[in-house]
N, CA and C of each residue as an Amber inpcrd file, in Angstrom:
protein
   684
 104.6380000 122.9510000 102.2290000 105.1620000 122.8270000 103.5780000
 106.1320000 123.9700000 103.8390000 106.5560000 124.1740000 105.0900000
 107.4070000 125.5300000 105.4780000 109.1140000 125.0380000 105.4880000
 109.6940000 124.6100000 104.1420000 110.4220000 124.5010000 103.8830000
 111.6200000 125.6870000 104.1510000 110.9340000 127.0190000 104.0670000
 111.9390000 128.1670000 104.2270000 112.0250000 128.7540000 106.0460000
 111.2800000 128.0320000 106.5540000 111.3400000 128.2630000 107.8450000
 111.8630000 126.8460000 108.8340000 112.6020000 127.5760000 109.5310000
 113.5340000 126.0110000 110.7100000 112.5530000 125.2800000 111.6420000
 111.1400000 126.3270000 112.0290000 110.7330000 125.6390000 112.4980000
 109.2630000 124.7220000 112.4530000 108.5380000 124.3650000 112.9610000
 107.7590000 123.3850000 112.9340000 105.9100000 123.7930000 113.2700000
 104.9080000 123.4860000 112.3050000 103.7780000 124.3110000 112.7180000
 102.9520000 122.7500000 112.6260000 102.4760000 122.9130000 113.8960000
 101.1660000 121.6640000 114.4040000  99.7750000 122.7300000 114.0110000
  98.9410000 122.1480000 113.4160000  97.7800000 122.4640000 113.8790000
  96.5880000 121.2800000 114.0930000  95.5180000 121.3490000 114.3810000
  94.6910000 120.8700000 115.3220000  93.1620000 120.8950000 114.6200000
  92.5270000 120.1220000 113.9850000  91.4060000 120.5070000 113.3780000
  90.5400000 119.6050000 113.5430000  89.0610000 119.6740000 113.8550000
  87.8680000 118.8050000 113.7650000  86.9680000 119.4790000 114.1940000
  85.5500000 118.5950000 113.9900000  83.9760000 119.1360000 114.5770000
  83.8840000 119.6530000 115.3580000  83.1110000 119.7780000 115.7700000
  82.0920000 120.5270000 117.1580000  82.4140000 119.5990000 118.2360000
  83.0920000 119.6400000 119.1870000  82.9320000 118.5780000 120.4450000
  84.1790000 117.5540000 120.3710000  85.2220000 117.9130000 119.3530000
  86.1420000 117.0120000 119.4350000  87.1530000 117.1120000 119.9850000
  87.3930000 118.1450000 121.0430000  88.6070000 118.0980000 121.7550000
  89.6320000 119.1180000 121.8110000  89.5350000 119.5400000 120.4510000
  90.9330000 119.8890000 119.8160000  91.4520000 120.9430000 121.1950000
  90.4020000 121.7740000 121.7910000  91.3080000 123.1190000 122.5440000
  92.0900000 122.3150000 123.8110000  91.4180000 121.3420000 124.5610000
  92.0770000 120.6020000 125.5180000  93.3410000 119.6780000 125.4070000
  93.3380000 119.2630000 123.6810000  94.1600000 118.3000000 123.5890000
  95.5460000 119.2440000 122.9740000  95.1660000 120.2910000 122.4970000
  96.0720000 121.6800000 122.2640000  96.8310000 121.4940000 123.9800000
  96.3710000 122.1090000 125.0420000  96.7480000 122.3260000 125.9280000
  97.5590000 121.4780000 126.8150000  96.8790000 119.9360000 126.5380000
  98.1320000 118.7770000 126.8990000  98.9590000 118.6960000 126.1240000
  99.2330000 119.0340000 125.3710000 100.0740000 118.7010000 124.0570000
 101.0810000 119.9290000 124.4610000 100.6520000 120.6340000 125.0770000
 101.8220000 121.8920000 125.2220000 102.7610000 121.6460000 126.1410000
 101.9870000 121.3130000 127.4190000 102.4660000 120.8850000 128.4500000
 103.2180000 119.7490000 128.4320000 103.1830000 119.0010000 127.6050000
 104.1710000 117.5930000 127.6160000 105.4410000 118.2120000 127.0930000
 105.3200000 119.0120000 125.8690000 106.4130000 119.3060000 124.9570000
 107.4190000 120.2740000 125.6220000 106.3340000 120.8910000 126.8460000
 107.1920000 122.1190000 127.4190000 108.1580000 120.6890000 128.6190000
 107.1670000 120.2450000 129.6360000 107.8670000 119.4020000 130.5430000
 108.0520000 118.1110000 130.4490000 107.8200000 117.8410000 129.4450000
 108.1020000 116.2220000 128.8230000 108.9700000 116.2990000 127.8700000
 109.2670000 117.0500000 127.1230000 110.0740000 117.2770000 126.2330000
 111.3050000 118.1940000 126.4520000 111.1160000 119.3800000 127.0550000
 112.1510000 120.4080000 127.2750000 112.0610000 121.4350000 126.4850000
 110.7270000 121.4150000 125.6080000 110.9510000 121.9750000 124.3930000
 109.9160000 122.9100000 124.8630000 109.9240000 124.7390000 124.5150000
 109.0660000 125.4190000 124.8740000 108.0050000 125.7950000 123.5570000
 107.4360000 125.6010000 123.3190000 106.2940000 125.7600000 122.1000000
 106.0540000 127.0610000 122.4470000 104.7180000 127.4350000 121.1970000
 104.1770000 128.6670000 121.0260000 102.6940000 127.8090000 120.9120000
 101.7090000 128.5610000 121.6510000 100.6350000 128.0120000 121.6220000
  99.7990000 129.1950000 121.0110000  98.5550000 128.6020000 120.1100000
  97.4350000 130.1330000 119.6030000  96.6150000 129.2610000 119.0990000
  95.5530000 130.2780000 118.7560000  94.3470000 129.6430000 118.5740000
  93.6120000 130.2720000 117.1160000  92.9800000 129.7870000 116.4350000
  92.3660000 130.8750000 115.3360000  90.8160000 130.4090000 115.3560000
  89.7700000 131.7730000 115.5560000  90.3380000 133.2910000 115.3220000
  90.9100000 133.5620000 116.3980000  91.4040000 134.6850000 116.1740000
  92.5370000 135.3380000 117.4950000  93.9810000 134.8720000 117.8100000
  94.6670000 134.8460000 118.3060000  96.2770000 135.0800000 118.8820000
  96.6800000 136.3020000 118.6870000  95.6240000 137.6350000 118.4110000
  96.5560000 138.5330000 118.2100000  95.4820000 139.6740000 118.7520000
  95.3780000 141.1880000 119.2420000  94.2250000 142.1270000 119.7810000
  93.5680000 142.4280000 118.4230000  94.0040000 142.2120000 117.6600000
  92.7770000 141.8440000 116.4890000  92.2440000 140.9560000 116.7520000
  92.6090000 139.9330000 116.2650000  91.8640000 138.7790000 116.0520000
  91.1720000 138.1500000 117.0460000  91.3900000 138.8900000 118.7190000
  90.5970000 137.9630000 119.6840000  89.1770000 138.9520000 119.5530000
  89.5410000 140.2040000 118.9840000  87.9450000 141.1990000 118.5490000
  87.2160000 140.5700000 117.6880000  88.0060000 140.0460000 116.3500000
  87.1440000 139.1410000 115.0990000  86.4190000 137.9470000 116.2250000
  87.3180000 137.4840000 116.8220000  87.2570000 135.8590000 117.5330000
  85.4580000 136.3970000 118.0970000  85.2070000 137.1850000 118.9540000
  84.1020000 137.6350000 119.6970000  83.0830000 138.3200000 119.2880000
  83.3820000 138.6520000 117.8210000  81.9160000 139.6260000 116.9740000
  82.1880000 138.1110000 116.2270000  82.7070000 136.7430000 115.9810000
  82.2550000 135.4340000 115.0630000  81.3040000 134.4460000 116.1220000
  81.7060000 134.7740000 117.2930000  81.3690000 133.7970000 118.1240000
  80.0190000 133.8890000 119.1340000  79.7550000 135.5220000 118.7580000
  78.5780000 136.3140000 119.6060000  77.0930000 135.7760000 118.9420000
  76.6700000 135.0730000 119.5320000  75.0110000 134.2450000 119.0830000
  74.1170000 135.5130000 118.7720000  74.6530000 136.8000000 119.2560000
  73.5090000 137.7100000 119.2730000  73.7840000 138.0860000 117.4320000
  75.0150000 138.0680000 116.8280000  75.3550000 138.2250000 115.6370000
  74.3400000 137.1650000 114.7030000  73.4290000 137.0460000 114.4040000
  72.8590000 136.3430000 113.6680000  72.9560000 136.9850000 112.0360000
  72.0580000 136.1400000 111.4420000  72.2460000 136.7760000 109.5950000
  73.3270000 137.1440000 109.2070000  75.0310000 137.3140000 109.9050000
  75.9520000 137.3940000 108.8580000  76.1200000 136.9120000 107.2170000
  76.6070000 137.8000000 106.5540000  76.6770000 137.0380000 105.0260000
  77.7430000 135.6390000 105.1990000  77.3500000 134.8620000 104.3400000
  78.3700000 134.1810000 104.4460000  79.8420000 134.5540000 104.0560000
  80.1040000 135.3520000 102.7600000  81.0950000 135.8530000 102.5500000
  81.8460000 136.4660000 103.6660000  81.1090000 137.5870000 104.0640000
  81.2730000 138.4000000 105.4670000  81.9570000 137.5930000 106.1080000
  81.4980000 136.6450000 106.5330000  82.1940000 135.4790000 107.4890000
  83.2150000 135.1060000 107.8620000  83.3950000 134.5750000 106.0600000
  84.6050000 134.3100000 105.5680000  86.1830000 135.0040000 105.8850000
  85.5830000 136.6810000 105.2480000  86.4070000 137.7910000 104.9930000
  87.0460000 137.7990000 106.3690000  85.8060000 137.9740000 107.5180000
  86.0170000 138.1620000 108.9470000  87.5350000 136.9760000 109.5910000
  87.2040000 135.7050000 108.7980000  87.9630000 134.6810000 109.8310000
  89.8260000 134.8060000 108.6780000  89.6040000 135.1120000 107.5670000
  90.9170000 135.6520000 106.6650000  91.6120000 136.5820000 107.6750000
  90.3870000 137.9070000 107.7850000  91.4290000 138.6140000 108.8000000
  91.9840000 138.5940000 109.6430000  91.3720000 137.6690000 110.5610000
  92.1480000 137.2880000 111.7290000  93.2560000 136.6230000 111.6130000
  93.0680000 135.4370000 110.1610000  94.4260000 135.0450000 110.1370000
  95.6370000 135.5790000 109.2570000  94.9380000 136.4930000 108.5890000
  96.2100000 137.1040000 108.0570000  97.1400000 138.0510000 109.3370000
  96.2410000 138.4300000 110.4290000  97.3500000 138.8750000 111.7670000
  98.2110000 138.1150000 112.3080000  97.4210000 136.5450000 112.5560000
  98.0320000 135.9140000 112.8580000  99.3360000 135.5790000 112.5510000
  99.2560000 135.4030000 111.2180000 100.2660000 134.5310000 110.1550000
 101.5900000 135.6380000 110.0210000 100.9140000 136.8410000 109.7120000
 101.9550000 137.7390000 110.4400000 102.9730000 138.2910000 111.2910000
 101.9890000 138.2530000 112.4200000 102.6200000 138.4060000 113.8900000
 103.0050000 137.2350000 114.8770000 102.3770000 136.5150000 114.1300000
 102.7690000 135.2520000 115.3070000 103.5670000 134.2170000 114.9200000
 102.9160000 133.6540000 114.1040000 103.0960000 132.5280000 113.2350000
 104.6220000 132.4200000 112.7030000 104.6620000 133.5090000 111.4860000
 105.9870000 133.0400000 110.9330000 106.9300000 133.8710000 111.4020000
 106.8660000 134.9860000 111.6510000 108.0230000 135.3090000 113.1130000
 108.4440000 134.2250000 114.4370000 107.5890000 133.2420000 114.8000000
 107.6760000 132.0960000 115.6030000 108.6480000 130.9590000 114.7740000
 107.8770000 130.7010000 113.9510000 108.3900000 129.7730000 112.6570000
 110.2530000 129.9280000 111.9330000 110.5270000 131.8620000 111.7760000
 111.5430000 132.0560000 111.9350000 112.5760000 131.4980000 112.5310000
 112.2730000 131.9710000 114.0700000 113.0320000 131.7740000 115.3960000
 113.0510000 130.0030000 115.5020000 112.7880000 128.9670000 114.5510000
 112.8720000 127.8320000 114.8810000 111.6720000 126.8950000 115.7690000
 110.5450000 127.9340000 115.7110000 109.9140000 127.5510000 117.1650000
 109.0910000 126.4500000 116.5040000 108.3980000 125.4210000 117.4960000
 107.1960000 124.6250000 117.4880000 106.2020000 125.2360000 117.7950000
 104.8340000 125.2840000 116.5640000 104.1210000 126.0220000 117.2130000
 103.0840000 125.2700000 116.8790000 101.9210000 125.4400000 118.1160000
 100.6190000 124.3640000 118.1540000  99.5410000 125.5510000 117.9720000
  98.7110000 125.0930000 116.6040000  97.4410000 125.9160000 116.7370000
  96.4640000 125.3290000 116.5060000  95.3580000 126.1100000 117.5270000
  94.2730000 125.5710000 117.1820000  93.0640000 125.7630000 116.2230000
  93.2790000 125.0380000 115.3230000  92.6280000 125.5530000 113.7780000
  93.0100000 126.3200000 113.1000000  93.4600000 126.1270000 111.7170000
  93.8760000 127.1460000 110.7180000  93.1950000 126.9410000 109.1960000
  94.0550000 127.1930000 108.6060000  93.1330000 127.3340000 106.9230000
  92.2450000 126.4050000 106.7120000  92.8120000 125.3790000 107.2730000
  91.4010000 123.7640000 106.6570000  90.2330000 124.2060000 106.8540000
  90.1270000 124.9230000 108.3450000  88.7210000 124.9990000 109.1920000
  88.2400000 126.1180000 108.6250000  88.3150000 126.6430000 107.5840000
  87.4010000 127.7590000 106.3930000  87.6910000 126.8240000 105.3470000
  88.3910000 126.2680000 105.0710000  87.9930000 125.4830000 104.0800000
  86.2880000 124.4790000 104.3240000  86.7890000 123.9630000 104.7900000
  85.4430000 123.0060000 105.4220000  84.6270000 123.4690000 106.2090000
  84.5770000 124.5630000 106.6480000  83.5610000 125.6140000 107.1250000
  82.9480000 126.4550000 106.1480000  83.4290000 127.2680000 106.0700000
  82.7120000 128.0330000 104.7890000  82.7470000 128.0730000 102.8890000
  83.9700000 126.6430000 102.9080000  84.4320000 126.5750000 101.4680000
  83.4610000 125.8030000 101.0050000  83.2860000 124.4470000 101.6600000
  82.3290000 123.1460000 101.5040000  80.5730000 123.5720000 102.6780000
  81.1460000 123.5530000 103.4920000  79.5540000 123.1400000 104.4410000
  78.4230000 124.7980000 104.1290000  79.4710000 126.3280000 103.6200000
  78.6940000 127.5150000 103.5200000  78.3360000 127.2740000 101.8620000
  79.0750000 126.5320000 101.4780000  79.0410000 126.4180000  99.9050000
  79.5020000 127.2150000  98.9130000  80.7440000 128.0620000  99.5930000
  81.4880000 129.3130000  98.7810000  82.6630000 128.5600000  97.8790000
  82.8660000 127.6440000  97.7320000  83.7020000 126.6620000  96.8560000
  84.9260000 126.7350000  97.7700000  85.2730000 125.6410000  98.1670000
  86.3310000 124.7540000  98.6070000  88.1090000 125.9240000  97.9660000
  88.0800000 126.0140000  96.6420000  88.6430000 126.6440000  96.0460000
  89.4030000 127.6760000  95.6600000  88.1880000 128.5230000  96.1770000
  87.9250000 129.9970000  96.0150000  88.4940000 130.4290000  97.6210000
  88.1670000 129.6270000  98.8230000  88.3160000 130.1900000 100.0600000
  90.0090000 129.8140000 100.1590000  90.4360000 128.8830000  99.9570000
  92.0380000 128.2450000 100.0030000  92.4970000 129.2800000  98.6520000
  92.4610000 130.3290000  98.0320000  92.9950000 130.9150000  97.5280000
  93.0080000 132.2920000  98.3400000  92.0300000 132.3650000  99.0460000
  92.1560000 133.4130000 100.0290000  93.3930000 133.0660000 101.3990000
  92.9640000 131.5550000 101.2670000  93.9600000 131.4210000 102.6630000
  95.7360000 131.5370000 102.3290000  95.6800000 131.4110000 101.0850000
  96.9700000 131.4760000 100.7160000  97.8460000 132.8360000 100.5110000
  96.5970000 134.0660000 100.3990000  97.0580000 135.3440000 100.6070000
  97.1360000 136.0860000 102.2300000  95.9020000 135.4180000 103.3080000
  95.9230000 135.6360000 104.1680000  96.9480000 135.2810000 104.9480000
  98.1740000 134.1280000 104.5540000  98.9110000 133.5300000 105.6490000
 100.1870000 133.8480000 104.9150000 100.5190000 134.5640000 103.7220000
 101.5150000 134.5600000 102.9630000 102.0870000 133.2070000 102.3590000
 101.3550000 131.7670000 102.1960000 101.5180000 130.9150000 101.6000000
 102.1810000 129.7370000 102.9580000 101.9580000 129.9860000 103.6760000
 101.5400000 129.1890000 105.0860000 101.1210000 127.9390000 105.3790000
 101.8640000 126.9090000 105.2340000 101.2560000 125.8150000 105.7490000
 101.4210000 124.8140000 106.8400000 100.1740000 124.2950000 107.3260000
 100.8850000 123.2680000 108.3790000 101.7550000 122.3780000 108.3540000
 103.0190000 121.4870000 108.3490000 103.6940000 120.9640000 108.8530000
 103.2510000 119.5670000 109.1780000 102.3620000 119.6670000 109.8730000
 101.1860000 118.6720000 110.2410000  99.7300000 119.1280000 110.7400000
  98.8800000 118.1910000 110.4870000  98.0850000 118.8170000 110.7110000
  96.9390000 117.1970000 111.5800000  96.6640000 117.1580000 112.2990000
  95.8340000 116.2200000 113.2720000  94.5950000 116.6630000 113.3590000
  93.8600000 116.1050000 112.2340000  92.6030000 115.5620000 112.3100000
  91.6140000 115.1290000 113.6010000  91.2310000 115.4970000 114.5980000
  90.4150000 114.5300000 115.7490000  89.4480000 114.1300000 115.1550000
  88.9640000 112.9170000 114.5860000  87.3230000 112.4760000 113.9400000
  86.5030000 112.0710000 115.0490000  85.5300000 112.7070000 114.9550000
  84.3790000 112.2290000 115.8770000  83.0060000 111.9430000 114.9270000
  82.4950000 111.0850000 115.4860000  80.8900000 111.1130000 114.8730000
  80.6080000 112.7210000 115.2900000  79.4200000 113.2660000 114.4780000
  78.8150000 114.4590000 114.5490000  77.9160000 114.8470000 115.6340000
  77.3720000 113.6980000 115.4940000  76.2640000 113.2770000 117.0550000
  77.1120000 113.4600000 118.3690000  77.6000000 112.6790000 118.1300000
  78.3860000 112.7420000 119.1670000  79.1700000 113.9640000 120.3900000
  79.8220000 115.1370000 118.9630000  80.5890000 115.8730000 119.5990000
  79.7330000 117.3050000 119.6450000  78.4260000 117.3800000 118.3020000
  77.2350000 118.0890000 118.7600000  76.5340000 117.7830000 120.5910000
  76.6390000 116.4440000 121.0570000  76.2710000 116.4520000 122.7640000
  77.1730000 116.7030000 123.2430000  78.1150000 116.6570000 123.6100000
  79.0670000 116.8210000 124.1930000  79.4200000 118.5340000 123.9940000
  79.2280000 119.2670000 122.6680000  78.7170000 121.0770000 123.0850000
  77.9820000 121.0620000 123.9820000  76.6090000 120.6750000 123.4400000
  75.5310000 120.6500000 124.5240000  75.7030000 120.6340000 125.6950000
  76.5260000 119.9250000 126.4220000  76.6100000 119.2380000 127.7690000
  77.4540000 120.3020000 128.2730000  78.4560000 120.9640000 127.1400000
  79.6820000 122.2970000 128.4330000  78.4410000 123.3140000 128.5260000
  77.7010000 123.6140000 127.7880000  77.0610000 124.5960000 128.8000000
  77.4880000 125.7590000 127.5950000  78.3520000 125.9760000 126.9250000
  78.8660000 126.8450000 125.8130000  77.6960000 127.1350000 124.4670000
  77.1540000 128.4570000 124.4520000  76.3920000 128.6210000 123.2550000
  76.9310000 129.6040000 122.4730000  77.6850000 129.1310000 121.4180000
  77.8110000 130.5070000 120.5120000  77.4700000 130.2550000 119.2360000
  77.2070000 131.4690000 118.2630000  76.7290000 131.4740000 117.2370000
  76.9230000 130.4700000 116.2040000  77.8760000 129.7770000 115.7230000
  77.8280000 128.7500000 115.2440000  76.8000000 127.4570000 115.4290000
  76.4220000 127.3900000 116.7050000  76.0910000 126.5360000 117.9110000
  74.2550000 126.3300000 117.2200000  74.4990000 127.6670000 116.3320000
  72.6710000 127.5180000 115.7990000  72.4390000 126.6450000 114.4120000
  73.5880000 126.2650000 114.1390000  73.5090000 125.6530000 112.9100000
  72.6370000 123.9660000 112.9720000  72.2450000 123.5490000 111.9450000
  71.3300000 122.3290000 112.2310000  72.7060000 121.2900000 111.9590000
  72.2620000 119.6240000 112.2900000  72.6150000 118.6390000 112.1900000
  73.3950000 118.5000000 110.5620000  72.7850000 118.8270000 109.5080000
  73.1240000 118.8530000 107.8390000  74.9910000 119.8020000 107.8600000
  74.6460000 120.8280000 108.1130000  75.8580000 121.6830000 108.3930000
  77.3480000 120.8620000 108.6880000  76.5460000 120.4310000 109.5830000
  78.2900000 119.7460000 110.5540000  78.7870000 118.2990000 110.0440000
  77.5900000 117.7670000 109.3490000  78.0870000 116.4300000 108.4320000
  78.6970000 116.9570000 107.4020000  78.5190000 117.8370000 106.6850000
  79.5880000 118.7040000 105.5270000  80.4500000 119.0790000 106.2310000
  80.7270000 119.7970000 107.2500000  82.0940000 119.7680000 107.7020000
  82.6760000 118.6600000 108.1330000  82.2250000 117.8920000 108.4210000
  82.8920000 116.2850000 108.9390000  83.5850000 115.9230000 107.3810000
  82.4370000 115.4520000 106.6830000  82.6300000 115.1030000 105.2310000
  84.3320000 115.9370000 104.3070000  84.0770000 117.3300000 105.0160000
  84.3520000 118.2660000 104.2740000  86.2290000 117.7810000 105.1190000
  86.4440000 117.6240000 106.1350000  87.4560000 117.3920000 106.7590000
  88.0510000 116.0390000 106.1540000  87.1260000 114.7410000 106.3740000
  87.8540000 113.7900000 105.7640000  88.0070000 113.5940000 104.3260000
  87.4640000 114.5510000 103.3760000  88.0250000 114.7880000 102.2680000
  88.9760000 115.4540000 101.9290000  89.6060000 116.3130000 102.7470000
  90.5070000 116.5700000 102.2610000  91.9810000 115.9080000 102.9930000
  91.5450000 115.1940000 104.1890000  92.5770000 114.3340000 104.7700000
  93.0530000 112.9960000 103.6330000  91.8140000 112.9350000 102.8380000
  91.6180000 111.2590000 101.6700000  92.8110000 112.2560000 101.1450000
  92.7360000 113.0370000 100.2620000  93.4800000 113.9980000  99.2180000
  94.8580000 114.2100000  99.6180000  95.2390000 114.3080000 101.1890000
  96.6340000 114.1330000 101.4210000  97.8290000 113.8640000 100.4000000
  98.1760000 114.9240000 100.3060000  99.6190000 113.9320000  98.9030000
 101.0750000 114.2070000  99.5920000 100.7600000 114.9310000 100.3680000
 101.8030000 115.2210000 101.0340000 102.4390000 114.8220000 102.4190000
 101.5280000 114.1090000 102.8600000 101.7000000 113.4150000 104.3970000
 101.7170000 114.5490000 105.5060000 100.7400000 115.5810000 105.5300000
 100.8600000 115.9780000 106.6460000  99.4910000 116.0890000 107.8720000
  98.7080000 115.3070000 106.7100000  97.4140000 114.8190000 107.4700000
  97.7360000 113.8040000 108.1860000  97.3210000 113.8810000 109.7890000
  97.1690000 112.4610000 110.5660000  95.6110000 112.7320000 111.2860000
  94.8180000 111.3140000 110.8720000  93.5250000 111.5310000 111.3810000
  94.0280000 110.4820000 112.5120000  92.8570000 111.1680000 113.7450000
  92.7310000 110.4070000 114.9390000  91.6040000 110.2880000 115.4600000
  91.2930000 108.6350000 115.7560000  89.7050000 108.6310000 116.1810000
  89.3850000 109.2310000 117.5660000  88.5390000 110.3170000 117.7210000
  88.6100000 110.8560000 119.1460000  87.2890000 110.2120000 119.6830000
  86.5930000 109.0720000 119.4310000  85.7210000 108.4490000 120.1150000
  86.4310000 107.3800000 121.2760000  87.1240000 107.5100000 121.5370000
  87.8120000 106.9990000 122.7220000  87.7560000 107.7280000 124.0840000
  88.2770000 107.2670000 124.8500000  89.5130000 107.6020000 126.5070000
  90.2880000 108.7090000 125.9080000  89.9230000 110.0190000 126.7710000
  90.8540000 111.0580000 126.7450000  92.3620000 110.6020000 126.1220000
  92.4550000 109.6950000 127.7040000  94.0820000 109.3260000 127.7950000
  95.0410000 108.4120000 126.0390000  93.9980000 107.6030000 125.5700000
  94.0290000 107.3170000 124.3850000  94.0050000 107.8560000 123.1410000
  93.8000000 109.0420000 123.1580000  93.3020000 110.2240000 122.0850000
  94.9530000 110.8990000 122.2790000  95.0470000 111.3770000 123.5210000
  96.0530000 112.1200000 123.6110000  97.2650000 111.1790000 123.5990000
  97.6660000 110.0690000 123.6210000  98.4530000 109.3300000 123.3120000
  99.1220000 108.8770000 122.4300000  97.5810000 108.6200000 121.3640000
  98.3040000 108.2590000 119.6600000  98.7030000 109.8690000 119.2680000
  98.0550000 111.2110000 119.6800000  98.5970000 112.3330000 119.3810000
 100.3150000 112.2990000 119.7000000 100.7620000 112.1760000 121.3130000
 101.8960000 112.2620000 121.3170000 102.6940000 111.3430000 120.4100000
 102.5020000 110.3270000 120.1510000 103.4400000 109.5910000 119.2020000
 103.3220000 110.2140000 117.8780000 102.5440000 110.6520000 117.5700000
 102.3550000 110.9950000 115.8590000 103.2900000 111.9370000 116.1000000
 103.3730000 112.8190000 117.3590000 103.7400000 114.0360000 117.1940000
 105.2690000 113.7800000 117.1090000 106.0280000 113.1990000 118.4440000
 107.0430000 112.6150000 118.7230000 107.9890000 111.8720000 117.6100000
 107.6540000 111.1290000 116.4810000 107.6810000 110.3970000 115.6590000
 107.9620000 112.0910000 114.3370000 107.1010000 112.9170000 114.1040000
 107.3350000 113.6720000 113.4930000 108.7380000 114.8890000 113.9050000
 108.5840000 115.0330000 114.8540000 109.5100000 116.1670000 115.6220000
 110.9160000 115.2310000 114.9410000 110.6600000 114.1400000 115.7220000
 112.6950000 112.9580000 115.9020000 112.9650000 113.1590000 114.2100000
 111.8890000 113.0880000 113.4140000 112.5140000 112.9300000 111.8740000
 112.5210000 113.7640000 111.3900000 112.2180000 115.3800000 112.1440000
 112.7430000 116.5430000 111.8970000 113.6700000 117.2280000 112.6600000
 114.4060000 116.0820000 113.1380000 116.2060000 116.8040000 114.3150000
 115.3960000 117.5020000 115.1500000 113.9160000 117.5480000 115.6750000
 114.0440000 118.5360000 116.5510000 114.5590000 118.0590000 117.9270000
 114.5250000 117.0250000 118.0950000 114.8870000 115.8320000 119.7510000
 116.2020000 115.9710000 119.7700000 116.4940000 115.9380000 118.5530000
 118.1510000 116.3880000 118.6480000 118.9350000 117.7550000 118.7620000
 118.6480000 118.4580000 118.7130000 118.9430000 120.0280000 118.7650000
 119.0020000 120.6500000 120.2140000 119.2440000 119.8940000 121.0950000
 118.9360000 120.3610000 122.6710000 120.1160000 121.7820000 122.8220000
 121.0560000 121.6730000 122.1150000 121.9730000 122.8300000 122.1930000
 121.8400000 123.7250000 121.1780000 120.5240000 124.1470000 120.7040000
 120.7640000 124.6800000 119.3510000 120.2330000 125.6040000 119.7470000
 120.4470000 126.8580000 119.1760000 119.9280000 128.6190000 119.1560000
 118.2820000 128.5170000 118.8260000 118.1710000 128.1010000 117.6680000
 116.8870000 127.1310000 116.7200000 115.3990000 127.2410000 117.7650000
 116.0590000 126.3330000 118.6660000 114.9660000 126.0970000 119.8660000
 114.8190000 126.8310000 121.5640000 113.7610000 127.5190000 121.6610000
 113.9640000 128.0510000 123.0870000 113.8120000 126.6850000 124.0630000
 114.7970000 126.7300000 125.0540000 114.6480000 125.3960000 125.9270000
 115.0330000 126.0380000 127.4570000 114.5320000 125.1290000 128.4050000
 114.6220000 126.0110000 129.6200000 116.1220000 125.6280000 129.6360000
């Protein structure tokens, strides 16, 4: 955990169709005008003019046959900019910062579901982020079926998007195994087969509940936190 840093890192992880970029975006907006509290919002790949280039040669359908390694290497780099430039310079300054997807989602993307060992890729992520971790980290679980239609239905095709049905149950699989493995409490899974409004609800309390037992609710006068 980011014990050497004051402030606080959310990230946001699940399948295909589960929410995470929308529920990123309410989640900002509460904390900014529901809270008082101004966050840092990003996304991986990208938050940085690197990484939104990686983000668009990973996401381009016309990119077919990448190695898997390649892949890999590709989504490290982006976050080693990140983790760099954004991240723990944010983290420094005390900030809350919400991202969407970080190390898990190569873990269970290309560690487990590409089959490059679980292992081997979280030893990369640990050089890519300078030893970086979430804080918390919110799980959205969806059935696979499920959040595979619900791609379908935005109208969104990108390269990932070609993968079969087998793929995305290893990443499902691959997610709630390592949420089981938790030793540290910073996994919170949430069932996102619900009501928007219900999804984003048990989020704010998990979140709310975590912030208060880290003084951040309390700090309204502190340097720590940017506040309007």
């Amino acid at each position: 955990m980011n014990r050497n840093y004051p402030g606080y890192l959310i990230s946001f992880e699940g399948n295909e169709g589960a929410g995470k970029t929308a529920l990123v975006n309410s989640v900002y907006l509460w904390i900014t005008f529901g809270l008082g509290i101004k966050p840092i919002i990003a996304r991986e790949p990208g938050g940085t003019k690197v990484g939104e280039q990686i983000r668009e040669l990973l996401k381009d359908p016309r990119n077919t046959g990448i190695e898997n390694w390649t892949e890999a290497f590709f989504f490290q780099g982006s976050r080693a900019e990140i983790s760099a430039k954004v991240l723990i310079p944010a983290l420094k300054e005390g900030r809350i910062v919400l991202l969407d997807r970080f190390r898990d989602s190569t873990v269970a993307y290309q560690g487990y579901a590409r089959g490059l060992g679980c292992g081997r890729v979280d030893r990369l992520n640990e050089l890519s982020t300078q030893g970086l971790i979430p804080d918390l980290t919110i799980l959205l679980d969806l059935p696979v079926e499920v959040g595979l239609e619900r791609k379908k239905n935005s109208g969104k095709f990108e390269r990932l998007d070609q993968m079969g049905r087998n793929f995305y149950d290893d990443v499902s699989y691959a997610y709630r195994t390592l949420a089981s493995f938790d030793d540290e409490g910073r996994w919170e899974v949430v069932d996102a087969y619900r009501h928007y409004g219900l999804v984003f609800r048990d989020v704010q309390l998990v979140i709310e509940k975590r912030l208060r037992d880290h003084n951040f609710l309390e700090r309204e006068n502190s340097r720590d936190i940017e506040r309007f």
